[in-house]
Backbone as a printed PyTorch tensor [residue, N CA C, xyz], in Angstrom:
tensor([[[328.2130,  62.0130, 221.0180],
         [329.1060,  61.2800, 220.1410],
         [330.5670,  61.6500, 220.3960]],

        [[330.6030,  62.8240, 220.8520],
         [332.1310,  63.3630, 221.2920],
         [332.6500,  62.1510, 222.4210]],

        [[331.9340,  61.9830, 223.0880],
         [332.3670,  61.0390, 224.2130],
         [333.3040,  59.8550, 223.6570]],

        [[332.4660,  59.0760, 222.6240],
         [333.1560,  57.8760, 221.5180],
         [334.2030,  58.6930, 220.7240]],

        [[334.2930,  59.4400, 220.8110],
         [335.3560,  59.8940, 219.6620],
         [334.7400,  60.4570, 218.5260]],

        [[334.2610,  60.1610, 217.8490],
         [333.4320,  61.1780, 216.7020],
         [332.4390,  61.9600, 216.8570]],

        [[331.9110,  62.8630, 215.8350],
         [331.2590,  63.5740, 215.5900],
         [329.8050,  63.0860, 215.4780]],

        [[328.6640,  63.9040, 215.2980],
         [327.5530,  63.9500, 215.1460],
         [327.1860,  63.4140, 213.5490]],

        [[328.4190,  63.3120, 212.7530],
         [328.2560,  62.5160, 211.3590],
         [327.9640,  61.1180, 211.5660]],

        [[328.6760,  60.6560, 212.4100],
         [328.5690,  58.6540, 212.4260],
         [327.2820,  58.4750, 212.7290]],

        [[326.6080,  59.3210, 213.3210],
         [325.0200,  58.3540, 213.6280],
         [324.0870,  58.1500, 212.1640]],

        [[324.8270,  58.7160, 210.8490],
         [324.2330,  58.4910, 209.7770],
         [324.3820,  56.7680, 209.2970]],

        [[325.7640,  56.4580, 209.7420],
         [325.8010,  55.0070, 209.5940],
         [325.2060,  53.9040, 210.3220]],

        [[325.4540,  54.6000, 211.3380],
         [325.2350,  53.4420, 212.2730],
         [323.5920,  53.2430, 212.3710]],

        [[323.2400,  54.5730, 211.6400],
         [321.3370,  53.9700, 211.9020],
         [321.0840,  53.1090, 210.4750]],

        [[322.0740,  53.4460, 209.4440],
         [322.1930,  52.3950, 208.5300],
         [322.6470,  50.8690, 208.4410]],

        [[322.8560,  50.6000, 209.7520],
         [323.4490,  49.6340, 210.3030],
         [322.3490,  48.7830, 210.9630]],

        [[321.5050,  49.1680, 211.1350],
         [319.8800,  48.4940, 211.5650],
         [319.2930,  48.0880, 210.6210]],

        [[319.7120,  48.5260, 209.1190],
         [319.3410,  47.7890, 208.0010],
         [320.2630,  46.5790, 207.8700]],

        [[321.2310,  47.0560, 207.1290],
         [322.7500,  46.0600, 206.9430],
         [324.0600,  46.6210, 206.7550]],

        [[324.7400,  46.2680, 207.6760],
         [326.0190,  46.6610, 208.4750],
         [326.8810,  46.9150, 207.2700]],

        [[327.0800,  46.2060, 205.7300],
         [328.0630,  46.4690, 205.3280],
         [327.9930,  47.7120, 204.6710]],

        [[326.9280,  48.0750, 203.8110],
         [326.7920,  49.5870, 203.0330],
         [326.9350,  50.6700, 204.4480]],

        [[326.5320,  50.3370, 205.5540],
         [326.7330,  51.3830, 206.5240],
         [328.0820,  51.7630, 207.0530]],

        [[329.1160,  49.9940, 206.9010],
         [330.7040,  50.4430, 206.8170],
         [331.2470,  51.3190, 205.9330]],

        [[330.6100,  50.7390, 204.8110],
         [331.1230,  51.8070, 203.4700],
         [330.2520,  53.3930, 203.0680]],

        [[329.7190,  53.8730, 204.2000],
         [329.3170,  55.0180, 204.2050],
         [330.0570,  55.9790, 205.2200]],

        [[330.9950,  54.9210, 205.9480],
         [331.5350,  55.4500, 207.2020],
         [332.8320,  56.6700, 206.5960]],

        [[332.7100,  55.9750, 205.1250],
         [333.9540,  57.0690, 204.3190],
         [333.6740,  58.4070, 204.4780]],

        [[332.9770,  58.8280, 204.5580],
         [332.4050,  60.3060, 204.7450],
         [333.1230,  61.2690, 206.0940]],

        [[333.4110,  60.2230, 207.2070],
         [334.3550,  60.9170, 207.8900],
         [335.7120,  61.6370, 207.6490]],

        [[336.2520,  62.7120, 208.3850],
         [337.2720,  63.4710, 207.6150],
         [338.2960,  62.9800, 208.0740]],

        [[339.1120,  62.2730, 209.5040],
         [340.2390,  61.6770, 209.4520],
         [340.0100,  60.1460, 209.4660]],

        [[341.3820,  59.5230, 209.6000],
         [341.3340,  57.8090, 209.3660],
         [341.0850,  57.8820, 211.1440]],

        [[341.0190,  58.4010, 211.8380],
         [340.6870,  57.9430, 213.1780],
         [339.4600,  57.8100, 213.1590]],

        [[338.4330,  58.7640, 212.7860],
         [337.0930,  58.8450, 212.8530],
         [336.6130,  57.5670, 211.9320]],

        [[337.4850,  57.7470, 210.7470],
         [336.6950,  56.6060, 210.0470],
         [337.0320,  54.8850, 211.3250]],

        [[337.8100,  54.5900, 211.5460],
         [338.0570,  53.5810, 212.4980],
         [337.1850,  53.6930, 213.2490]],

        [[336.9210,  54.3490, 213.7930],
         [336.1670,  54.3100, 215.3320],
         [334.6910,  54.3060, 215.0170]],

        [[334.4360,  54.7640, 213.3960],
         [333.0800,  54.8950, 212.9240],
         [332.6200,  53.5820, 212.7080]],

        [[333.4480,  52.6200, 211.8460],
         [333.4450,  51.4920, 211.1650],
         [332.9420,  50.3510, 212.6190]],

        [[334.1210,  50.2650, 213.7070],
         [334.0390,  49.4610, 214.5540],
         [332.2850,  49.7770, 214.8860]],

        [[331.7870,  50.9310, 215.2980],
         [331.0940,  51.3100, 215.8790],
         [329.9510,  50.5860, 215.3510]],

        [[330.1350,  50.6840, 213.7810],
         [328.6830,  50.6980, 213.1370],
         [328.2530,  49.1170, 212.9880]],

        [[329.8220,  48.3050, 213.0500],
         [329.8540,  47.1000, 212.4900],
         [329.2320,  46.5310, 214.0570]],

        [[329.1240,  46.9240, 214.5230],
         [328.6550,  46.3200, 216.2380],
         [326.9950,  46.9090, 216.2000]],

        [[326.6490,  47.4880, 215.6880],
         [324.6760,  47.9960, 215.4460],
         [324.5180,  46.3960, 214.8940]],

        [[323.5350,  46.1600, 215.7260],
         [322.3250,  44.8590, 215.2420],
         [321.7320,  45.1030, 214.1500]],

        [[321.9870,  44.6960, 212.7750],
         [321.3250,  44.3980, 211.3480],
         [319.8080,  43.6780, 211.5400]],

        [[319.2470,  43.9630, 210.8590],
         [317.5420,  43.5450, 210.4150],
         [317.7270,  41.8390, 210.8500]],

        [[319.0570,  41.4430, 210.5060],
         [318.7550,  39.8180, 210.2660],
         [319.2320,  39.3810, 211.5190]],

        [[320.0930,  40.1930, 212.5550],
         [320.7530,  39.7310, 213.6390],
         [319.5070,  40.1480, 214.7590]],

        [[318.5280,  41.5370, 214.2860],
         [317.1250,  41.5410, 215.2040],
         [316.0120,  40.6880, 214.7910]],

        [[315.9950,  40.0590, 213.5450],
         [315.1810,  39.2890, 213.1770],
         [315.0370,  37.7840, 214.1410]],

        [[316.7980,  37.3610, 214.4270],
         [316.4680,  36.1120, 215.0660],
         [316.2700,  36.0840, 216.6560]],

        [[317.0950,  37.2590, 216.7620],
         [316.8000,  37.8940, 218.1130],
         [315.5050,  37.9690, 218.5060]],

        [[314.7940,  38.7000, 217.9040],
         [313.2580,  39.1100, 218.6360],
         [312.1880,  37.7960, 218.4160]],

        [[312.6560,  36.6950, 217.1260],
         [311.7710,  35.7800, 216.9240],
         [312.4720,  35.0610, 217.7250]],

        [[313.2500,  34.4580, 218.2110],
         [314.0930,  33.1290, 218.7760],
         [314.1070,  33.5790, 220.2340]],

        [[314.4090,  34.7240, 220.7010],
         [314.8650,  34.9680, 222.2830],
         [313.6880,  35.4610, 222.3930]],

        [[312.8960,  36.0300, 221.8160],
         [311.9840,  36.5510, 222.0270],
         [310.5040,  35.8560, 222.1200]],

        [[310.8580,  34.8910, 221.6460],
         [309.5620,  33.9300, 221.6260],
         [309.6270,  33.1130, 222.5490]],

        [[311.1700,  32.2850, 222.8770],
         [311.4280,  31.2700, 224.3010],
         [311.3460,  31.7270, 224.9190]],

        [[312.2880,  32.9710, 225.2070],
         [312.8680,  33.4230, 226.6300],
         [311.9220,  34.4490, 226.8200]],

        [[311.5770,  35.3300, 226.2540],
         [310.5110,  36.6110, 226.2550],
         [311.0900,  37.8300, 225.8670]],

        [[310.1680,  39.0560, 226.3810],
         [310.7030,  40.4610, 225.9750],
         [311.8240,  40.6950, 226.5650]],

        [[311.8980,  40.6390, 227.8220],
         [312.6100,  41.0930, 228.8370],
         [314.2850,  40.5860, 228.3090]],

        [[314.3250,  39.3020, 228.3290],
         [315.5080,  39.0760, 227.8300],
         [315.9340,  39.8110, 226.5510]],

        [[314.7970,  39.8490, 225.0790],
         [315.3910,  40.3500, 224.1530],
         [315.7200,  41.8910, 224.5700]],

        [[314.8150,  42.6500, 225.4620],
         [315.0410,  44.6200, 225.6700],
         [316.2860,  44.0130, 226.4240]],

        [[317.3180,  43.1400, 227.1600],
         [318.4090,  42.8090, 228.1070],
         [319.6780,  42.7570, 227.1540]],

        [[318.9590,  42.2080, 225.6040],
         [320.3580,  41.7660, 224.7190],
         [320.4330,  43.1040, 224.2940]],

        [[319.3550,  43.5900, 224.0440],
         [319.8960,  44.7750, 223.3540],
         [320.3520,  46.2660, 224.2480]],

        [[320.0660,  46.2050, 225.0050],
         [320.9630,  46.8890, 226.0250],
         [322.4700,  46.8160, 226.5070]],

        [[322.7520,  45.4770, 226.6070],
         [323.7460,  44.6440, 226.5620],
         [324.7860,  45.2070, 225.2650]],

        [[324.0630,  44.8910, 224.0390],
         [324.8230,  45.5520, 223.1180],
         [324.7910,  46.9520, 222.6080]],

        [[323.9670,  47.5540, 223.0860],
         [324.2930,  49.2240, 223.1670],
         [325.2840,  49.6480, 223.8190]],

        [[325.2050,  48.8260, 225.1570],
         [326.4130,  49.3670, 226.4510],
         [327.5650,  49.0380, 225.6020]],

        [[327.6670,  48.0100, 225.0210],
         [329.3640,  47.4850, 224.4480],
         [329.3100,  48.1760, 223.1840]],

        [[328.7880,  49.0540, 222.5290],
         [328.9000,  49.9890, 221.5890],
         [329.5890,  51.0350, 222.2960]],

        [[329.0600,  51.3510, 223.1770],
         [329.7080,  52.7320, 224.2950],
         [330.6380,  52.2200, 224.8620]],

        [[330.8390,  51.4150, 225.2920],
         [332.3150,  50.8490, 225.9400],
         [333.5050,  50.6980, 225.0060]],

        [[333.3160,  50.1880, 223.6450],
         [333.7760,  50.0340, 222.2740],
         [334.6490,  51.5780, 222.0210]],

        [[333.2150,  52.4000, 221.6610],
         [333.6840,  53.7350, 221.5310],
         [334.5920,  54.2880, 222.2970]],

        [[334.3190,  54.1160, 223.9720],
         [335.0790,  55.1820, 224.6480],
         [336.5770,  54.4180, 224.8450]],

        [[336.8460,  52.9260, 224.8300],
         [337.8380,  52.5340, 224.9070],
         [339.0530,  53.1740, 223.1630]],

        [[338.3110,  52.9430, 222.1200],
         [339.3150,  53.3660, 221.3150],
         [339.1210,  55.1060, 220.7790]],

        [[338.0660,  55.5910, 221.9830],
         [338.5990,  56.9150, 221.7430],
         [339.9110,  57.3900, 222.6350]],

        [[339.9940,  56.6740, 223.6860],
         [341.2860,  56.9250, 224.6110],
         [342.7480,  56.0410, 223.7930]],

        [[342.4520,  55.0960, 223.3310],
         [343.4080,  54.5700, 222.6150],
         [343.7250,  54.9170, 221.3170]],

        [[343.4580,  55.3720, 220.2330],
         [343.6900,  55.8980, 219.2290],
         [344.2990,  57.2640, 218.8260]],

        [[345.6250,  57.5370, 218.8280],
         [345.8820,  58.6860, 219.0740],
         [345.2160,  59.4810, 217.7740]],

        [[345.0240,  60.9530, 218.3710],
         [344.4650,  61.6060, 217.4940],
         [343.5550,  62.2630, 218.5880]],

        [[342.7260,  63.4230, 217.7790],
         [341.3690,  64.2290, 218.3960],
         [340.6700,  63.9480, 217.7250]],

        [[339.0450,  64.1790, 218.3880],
         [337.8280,  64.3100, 217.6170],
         [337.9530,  65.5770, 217.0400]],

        [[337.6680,  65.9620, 215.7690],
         [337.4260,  66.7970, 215.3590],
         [336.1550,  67.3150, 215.6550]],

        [[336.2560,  68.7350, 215.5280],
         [334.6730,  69.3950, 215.9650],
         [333.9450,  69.4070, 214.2440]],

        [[332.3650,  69.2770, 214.2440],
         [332.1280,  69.5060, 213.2000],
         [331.2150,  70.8780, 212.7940]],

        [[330.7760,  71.7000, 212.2320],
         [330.4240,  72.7970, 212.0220],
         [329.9410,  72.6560, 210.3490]],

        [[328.6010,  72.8940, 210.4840],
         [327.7960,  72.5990, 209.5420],
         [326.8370,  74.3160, 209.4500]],

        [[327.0270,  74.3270, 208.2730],
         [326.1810,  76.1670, 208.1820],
         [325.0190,  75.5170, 207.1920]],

        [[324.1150,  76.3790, 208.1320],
         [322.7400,  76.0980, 207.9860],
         [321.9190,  77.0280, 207.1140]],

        [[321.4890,  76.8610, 206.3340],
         [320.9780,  77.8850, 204.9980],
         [319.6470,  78.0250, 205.8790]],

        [[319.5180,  79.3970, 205.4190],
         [317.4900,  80.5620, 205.7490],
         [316.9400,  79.2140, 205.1760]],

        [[315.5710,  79.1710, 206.5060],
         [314.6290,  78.3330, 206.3190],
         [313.5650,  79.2030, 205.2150]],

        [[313.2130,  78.6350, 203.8620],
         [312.4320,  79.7370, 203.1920],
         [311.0040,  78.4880, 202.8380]],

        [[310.2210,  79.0990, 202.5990],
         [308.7460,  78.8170, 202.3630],
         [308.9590,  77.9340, 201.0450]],

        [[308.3930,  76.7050, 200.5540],
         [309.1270,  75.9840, 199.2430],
         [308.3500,  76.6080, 198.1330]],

        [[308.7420,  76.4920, 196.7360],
         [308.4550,  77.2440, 195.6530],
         [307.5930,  76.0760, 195.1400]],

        [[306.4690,  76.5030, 194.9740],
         [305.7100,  74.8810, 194.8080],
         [305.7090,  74.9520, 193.2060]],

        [[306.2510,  75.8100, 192.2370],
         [305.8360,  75.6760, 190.9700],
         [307.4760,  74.9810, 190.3690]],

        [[308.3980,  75.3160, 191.4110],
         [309.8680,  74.2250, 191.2890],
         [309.4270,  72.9760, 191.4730]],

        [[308.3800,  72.1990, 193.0840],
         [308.3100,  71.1900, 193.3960],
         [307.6820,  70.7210, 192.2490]],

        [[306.5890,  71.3850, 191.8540],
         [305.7590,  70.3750, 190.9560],
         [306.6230,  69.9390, 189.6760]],

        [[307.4530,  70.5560, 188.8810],
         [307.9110,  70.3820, 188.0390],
         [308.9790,  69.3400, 188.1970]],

        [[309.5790,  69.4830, 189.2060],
         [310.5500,  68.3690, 189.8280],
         [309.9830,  66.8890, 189.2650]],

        [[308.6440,  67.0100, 189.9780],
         [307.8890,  65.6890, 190.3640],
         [307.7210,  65.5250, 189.0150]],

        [[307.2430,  66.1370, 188.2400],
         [306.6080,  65.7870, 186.7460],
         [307.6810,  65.2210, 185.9800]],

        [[309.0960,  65.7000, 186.2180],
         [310.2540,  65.4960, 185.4980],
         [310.2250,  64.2800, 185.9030]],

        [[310.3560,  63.4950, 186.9780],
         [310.7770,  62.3030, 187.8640],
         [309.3630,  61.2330, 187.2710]],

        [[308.1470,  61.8430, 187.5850],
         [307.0300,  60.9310, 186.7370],
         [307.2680,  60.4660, 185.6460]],

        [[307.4870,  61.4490, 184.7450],
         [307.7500,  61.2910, 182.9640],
         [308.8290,  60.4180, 182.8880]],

        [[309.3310,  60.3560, 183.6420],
         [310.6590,  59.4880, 183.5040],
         [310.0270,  57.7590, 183.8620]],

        [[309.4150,  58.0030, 185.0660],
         [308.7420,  56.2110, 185.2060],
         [307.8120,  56.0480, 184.5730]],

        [[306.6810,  56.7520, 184.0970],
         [305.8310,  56.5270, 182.8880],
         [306.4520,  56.0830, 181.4360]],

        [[307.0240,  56.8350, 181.2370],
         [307.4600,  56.5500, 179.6120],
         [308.5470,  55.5660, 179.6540]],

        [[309.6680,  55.7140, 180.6880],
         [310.7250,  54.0020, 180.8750],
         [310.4210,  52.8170, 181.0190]],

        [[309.7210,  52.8930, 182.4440],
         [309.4200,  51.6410, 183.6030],
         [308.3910,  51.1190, 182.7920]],

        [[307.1100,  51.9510, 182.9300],
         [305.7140,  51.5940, 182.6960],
         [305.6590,  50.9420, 181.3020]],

        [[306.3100,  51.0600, 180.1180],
         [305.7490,  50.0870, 179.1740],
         [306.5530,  48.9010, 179.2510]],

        [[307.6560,  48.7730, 180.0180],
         [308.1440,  47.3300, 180.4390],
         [307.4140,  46.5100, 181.0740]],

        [[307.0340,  47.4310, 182.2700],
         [306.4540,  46.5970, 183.4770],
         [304.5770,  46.1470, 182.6410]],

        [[304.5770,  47.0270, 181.7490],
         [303.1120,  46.4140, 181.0660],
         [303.0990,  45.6760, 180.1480]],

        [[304.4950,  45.1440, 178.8480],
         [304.3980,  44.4330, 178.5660],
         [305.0160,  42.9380, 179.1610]],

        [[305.6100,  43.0710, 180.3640],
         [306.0390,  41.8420, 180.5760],
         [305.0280,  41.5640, 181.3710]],

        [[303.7480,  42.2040, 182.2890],
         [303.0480,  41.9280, 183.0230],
         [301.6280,  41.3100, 181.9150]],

        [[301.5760,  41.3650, 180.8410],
         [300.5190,  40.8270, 178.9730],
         [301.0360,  39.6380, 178.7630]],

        [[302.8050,  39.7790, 178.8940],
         [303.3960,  38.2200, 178.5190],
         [303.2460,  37.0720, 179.5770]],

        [[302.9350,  37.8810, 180.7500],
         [302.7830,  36.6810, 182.1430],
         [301.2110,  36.2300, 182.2650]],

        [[300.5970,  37.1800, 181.8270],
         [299.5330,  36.8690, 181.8110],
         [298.7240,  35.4380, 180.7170]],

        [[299.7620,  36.0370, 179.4890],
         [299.1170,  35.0820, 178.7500],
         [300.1310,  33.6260, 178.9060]],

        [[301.0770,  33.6870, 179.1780],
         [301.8000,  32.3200, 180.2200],
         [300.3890,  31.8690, 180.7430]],

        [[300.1090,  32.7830, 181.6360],
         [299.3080,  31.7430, 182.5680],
         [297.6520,  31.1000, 182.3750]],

        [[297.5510,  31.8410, 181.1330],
         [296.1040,  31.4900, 180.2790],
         [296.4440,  30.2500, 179.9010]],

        [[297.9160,  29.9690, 178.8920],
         [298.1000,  28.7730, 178.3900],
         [298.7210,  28.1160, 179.2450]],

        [[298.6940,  28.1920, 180.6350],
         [299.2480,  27.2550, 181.5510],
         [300.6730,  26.5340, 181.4270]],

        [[301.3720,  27.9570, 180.5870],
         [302.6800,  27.7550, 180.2780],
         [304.0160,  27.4320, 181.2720]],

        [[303.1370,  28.4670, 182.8880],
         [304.5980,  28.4290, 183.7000],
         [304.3970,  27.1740, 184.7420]],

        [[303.4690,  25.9080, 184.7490],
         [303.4810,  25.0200, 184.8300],
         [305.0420,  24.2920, 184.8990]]])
């Protein structure tokens, strides 16, 4: 990632960017200068979204075949890297280095996990669950009296 100009942070967006490009722009905030964020944004906004591989792999992929669709997307990987390395030479500024401290790997406390989970259960049992059961009684009886007709 040094090569493009940023750090080992942007690949958090840009794999969010295989979902949908815009929450992955607006995650690009997380970078620490406005260069990184630029070079993050361009970067991420150029990753193929679910809906731009959706027509891709059904449309090129169904006429033309595999070969062409593994060709587009190569195609646009390379111009991700070409993207990058052009406005890492153009953008004045450095990549910053990033340095992340890594906490003792310890064995998990399973009487924390469980309680976690129970906290997080109790919460969709007693909220969610009597919504989702009485509106799932009211649909039901809709459809006894052939109401949603």
């Amino acid at each position: 990632m040094h090569s493009l100009g940023v750090h080992g942070k942007t690949i958090i967006p840009m794999i969010l960017g295989f979902g949908c490009n815009v929450p992955a722009c607006a995650g690009c905030r997380i970078m620490e200068t406005e260069r990184e964020k630029k070079i993050a944004v361009a970067l991420t906004s150029l990753v193929p979204c679910a809906a731009t591989m959706t027509v891709v792999l059904g449309l090129v992929g169904r006429y033309l075949g595999f070969y062409w669709v593994l060709l587009l997307f190569l195609i646009n990987f390379s111009v991700i890297f070409i993207v990058g390395r052009i406005l890492n030479k153009t953008l004045p500024g450095q990549c910053t280095e990033l340095i992340m401290e890594m906490h003792e790997y310890r064995v998990p406390n399973y009487a924390v996990i469980f309680k976690q989970t129970w906290i997080r259960t109790k919460e969709f049992i007693f909220k969610a669950m009597p919504i989702m059961l009485l509106l799932g009684i009211i649909l039901e009886i809709l459809l006894i009296f052939n109401a949603l007709d």
